[in-house]
C-alpha positions in Angstrom: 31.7 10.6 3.5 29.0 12.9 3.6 28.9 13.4 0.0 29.3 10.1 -1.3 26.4 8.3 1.0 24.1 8.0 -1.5 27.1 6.3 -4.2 26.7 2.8 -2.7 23.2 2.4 -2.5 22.5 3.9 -6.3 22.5 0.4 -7.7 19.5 -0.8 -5.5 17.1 1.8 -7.6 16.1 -0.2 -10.6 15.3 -2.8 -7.8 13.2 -0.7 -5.5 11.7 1.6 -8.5 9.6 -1.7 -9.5 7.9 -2.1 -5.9 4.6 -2.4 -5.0 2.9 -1.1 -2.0 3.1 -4.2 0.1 1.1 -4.4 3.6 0.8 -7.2 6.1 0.5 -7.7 9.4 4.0 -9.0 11.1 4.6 -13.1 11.6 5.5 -14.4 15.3 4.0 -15.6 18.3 1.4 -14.2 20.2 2.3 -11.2 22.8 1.1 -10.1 26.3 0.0 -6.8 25.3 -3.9 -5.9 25.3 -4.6 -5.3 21.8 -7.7 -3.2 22.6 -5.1 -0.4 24.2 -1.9 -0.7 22.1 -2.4 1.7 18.6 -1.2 -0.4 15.5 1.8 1.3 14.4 2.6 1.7 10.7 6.4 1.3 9.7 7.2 3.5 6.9 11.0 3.2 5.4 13.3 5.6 3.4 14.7 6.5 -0.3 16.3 3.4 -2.0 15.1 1.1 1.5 13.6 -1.6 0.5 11.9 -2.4 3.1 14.5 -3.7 5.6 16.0 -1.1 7.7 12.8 -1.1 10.5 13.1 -4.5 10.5 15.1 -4.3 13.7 12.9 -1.8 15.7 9.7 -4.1 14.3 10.9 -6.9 15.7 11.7 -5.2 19.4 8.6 -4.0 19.7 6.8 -7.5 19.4 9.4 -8.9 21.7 8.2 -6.1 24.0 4.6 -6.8 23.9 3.2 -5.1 20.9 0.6 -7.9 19.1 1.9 -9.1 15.7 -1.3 -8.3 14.1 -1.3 -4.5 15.5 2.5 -4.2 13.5 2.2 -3.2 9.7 4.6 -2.4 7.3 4.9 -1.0 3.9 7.1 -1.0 1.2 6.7 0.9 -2.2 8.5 2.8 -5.1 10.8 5.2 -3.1 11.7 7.4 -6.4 7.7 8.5 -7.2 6.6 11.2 -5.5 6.3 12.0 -2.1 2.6 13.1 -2.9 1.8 9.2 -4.2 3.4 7.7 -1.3 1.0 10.0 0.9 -1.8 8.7 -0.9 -0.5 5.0 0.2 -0.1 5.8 3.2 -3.7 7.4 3.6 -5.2 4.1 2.2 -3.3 1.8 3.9 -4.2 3.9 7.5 -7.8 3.5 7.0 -7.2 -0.6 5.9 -5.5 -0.9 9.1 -7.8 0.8 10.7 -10.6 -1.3 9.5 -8.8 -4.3 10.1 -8.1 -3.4 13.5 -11.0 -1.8 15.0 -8.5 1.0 15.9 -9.8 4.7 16.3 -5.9 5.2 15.5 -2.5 4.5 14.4 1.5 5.5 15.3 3.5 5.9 12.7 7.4 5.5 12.7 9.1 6.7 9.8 13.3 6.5 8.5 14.7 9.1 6.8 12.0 10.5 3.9 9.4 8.3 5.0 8.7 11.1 7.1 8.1 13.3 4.5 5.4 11.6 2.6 3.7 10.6 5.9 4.1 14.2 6.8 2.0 15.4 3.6 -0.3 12.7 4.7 -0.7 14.4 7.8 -0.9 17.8 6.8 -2.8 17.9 3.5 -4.5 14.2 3.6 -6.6 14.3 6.6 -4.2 12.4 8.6 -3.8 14.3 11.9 -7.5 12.7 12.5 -6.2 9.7 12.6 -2.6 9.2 14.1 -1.8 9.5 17.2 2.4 9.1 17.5 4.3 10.4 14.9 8.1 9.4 14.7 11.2 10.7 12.3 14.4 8.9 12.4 17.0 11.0 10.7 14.1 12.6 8.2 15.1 15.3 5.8 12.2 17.3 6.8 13.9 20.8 5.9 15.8 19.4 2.9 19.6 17.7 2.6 22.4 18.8 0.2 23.1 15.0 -0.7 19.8 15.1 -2.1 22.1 16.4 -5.2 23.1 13.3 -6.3 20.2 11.8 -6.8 18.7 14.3 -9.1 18.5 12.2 -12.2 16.4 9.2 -10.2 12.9 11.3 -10.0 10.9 13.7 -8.2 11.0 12.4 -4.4 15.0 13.3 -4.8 14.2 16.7 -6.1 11.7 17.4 -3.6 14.6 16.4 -0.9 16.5 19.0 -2.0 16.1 22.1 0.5 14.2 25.2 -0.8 12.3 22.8 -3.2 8.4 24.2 -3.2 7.2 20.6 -2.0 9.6 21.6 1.5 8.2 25.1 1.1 4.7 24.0 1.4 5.1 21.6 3.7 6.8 23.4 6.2 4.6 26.4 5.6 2.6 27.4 8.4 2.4 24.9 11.3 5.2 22.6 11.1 3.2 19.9 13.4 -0.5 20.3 13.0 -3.3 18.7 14.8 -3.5 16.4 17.8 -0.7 14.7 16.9 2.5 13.9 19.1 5.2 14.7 17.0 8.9 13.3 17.9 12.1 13.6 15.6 15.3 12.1 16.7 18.3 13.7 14.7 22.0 12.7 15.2 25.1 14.9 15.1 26.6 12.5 12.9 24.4 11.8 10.2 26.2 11.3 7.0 23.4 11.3 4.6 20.9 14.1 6.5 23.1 17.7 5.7 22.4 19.7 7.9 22.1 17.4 10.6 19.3 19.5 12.3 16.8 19.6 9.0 15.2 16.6 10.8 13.9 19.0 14.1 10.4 20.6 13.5 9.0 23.4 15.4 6.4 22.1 17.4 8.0 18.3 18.4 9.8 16.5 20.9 12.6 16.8 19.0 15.6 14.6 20.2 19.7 14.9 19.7 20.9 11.4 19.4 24.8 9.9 20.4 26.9 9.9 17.3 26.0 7.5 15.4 25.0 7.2 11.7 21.9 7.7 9.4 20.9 3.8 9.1 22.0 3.2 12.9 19.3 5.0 14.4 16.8 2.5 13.0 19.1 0.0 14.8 20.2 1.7 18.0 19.1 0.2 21.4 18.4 3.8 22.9 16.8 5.1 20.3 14.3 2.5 20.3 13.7 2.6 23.8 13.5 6.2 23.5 10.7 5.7 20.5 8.8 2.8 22.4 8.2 5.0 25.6 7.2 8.1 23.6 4.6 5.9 21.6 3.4 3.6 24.6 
């Protein structure tokens, strides 16, 4: 099962490799929650994602209070480089930011969302301006399954463990900064190999229940667990 994740969703690269970095604020009524105290929080999804598998978490955290115009998303061409999406990522901070008055933003990642956002962090400036980092199930150390992917571009290769963007980016201080750092891996995960690549010295690093790589962007602990840790 392990090695054949990556088989089914293949077919939805031609798709995603033509998307464009797309950010808005999220649609629904207004919440309860002070917006002066609640950090926007930037969603950021994984390889061949496009764009649909935070939905669920999104949406619980405006039911739970979080303002619609303090939730941002963004979707982009998962099969660049890991580096370009950290350049996204760095632009779109600073528009939210200016948007929302905000000194600074969380950020909750799936899978290698975490690893561009990471780069962000480490080499972009970002640690002066996040506050909550989160990685559901991301590959920060590398996954074996990143081997069938190979032919699709570089953020595959640089999935890969041993590959020099993973060497650089773990050099050193895996967590750097003022940041709050938080991984949740599961035991189960079909797609991250090993399971614990997604634990980095230096976070609150969290084993989940059993339960697959696309569940824990859908699981009702896990979300709870991620709401408290960025409240």
């Amino acid at each position: 099962m392990r090695k054949f994740f990556l088989a089914g969703v293949i077919a939805l690269g031609a798709v995603i490799a033509l998307s464009v970095v797309l950010l808005r604020p999220l649609p629904g009524p207004a919440s309860q929650a002070d917006a002066a105290t609640v950090d926007p929080i930037l969603f950021v999804h994984g390889y061949l994602d496009p764009g649909i598998m935070l939905d669920t978490m999104r949406s619980r955290f405006e039911a739970d209070g979080w303002p619609s115009d303090r939730l941002y998303e963004m979707n982009y061409n998962t099969l660049q480089s890991n580096k370009t999406t950290a350049n996204l990522i760095k632009d779109i901070v600073s528009e939210i930011r200016s948007k929302t008055g905000a000194a600074k933003v969380d950020i909750i990642t799936h899978s290698m969302g975490g690893l561009s956002s990471r780069y962000y962090l480490k080499n972009l400036g970002g640690t002066s301006y996040v506050d909550d980092w989160v990685s559901l199930g991301g590959p920060n150390h590398g996954t074996t399954t990143a081997l069938l992917c190979l032919l699709l571009g570089p953020s595959c290769w640089e999935m890969l463990p041993g590959s020099s963007f993973l060497k650089q980016l773990n050099s050193g201080d895996e967590t750097p900064g003022a940041v709050n750092y938080g991984t949740w891996w599961s035991p189960c995960d079909e797609f991250i190999n090993p399971d614990e690549s997604v634990v980095l010295q230096g976070a609150t690093n969290t084993k989940t229940a059993c339960i697959g790589h696309l569940t824990l962007t859908q699981d009702t602990t896990v979300y709870t667990q991620v709401r408290e840790f960025v409240r």
